[in-house]
NUTORZA-321801 format. One record per residue (C-alpha): x, y, z. Coordinates in Angstrom, 3 decimals. Each point is the difference from the previous one (the first is absolute). Last residue first. Example, Ala and Ser with C-alpha at 12.3 -4.5 7.8 and 13.67 -1.06 7.14 Angstrom:
# NUTORZA-321801
<drengu><X>13.670</X><Y>-1.060</Y><Z>7.140</Z></drengu>
<drengu><X>-1.370</X><Y>-3.440</Y><Z>0.660</Z></drengu>
# end
This chain:
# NUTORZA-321801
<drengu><X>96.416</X><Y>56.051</Y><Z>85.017</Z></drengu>
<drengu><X>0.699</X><Y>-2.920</Y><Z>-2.425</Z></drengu>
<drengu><X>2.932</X><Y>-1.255</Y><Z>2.925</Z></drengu>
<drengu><X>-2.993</X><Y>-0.208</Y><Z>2.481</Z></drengu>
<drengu><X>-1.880</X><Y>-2.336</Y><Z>-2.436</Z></drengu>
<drengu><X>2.690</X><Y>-2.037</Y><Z>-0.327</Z></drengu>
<drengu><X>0.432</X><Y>-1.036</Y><Z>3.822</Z></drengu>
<drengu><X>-2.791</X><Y>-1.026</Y><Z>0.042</Z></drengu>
<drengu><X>-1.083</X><Y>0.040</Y><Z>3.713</Z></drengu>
<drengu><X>-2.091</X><Y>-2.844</Y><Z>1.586</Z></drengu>
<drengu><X>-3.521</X><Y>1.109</Y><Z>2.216</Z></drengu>
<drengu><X>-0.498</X><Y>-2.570</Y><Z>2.339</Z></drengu>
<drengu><X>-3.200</X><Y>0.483</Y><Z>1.928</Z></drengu>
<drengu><X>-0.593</X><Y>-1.774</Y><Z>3.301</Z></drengu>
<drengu><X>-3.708</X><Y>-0.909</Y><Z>1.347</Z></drengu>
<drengu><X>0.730</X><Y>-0.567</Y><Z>3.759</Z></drengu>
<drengu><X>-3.233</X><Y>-1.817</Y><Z>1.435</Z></drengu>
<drengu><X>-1.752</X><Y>-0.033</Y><Z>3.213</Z></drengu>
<drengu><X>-2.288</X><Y>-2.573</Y><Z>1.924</Z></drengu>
<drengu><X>-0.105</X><Y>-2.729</Y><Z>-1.821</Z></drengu>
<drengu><X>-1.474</X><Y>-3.381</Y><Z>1.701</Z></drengu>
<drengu><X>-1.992</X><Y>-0.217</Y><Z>-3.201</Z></drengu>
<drengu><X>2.810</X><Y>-0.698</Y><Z>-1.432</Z></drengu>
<drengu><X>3.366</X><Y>2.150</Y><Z>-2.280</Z></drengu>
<drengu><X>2.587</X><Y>-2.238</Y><Z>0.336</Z></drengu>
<drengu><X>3.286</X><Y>1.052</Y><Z>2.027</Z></drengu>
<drengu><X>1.792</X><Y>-3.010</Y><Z>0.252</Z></drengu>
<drengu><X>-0.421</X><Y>-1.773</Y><Z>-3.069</Z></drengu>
<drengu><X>2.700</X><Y>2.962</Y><Z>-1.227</Z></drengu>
<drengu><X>-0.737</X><Y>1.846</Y><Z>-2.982</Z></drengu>
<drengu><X>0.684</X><Y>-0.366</Y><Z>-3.799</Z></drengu>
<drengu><X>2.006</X><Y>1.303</Y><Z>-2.436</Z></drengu>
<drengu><X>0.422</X><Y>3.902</Y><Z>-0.800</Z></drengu>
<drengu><X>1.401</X><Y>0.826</Y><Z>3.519</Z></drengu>
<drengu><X>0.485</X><Y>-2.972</Y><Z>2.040</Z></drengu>
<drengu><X>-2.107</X><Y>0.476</Y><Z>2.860</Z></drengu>
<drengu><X>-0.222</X><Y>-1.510</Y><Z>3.188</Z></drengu>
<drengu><X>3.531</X><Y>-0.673</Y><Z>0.823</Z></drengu>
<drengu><X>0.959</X><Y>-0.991</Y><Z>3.488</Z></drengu>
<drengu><X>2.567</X><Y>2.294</Y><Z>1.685</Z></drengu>
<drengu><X>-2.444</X><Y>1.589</Y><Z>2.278</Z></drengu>
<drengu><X>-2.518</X><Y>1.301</Y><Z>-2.952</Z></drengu>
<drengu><X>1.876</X><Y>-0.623</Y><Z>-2.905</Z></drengu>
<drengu><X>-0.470</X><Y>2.041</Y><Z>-3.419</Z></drengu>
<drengu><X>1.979</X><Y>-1.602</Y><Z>-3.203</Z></drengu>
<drengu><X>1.836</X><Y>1.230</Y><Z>-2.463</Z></drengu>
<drengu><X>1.810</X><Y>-1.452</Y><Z>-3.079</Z></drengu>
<drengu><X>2.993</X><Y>1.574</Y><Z>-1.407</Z></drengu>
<drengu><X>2.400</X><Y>-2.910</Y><Z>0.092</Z></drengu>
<drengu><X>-3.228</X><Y>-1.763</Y><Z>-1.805</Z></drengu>
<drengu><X>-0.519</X><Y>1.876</Y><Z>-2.412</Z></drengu>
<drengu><X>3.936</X><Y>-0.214</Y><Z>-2.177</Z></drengu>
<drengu><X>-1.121</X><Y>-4.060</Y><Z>0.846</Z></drengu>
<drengu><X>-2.789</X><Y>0.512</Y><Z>-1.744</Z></drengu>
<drengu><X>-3.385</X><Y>-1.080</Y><Z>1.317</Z></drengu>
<drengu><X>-0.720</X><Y>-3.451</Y><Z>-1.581</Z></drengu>
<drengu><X>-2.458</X><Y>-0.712</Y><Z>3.411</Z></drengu>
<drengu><X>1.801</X><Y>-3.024</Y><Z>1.163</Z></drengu>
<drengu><X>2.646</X><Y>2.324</Y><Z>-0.233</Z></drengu>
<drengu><X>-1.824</X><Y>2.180</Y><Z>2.267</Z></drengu>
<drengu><X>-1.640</X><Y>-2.507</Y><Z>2.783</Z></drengu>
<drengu><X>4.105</X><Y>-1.595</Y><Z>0.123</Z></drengu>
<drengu><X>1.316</X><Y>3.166</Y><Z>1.124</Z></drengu>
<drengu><X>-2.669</X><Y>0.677</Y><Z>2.089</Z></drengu>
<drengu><X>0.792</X><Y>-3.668</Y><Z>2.006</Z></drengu>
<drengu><X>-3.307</X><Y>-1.384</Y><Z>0.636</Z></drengu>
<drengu><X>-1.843</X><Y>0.049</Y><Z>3.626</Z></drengu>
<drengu><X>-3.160</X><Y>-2.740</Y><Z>0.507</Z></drengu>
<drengu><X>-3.296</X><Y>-0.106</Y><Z>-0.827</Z></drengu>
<drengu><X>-0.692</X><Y>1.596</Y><Z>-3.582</Z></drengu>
<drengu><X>-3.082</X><Y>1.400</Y><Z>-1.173</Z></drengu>
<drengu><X>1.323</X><Y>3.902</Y><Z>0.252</Z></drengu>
<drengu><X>4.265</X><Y>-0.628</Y><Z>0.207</Z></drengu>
<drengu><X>1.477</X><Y>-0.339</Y><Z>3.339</Z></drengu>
<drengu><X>2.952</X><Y>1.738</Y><Z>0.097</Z></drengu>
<drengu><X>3.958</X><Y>-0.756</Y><Z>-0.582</Z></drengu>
<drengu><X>2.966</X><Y>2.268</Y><Z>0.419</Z></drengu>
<drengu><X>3.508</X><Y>-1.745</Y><Z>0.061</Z></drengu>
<drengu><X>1.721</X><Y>3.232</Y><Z>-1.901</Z></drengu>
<drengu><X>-1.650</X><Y>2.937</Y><Z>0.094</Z></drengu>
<drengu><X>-2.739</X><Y>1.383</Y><Z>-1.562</Z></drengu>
<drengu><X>0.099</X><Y>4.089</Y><Z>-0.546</Z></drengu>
<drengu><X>-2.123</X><Y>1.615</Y><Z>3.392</Z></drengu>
<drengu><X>-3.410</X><Y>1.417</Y><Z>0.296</Z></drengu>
# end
C-alpha cells in the first residue's frame, strides 16, 4: 500500500489496455486536494487496487480463483479524536 506517484497507470475493471491514474481520477471529479492523497496497493509495481475507486482488470475475481485478499480501509476523522 503505497501514496500514487507520478506516471502510474492500471488497468481499470472492463477496460483493455493501461490508463494514466492521474487521468482515471480526474476523469472521476475527485478533488484535486484528493487526489495528492490518493492510495493505491501494487503487487510488483503494477497497481491492482486503487483504494476507494476501482480495481485493476488484472486481478478479476473468475472461476479460475483460487484465493482472495478482502482489504478493509478503515479512514480516521480526525474530528472525532479532537471531541475526545
Amino acid at each position: 500500500i503505497r501514496p500514487r506517484k507520478p506516471g502510474d497507470a492500471f488497468v481499470p475493471h472492463g477496460m483493455q489496455g493501461h490508463k494514466k491514474l492521474k487521468k482515471y481520477l480526474s476523469e472521476k471529479d475527485v478533488p484535486r486536494h484528493k487526489r495528492q492523497h490518493q492510495l493505491v496497493v501494487a503487487s510488483g509495481g503494477e497497481i491492482i487496487w486503487v483504494v476507494g475507486h476501482a480495481c485493476s482488470a488484472t486481478c478479476s475475481v473468475t472461476t479460475q480463483t483460487q484465493r482472495v485478499l478482502e482489504i478493509e480501509v478503515i479512514e480516521e476523522n480526525p474530528a472525532a479524536d479532537e471531541a475526545s
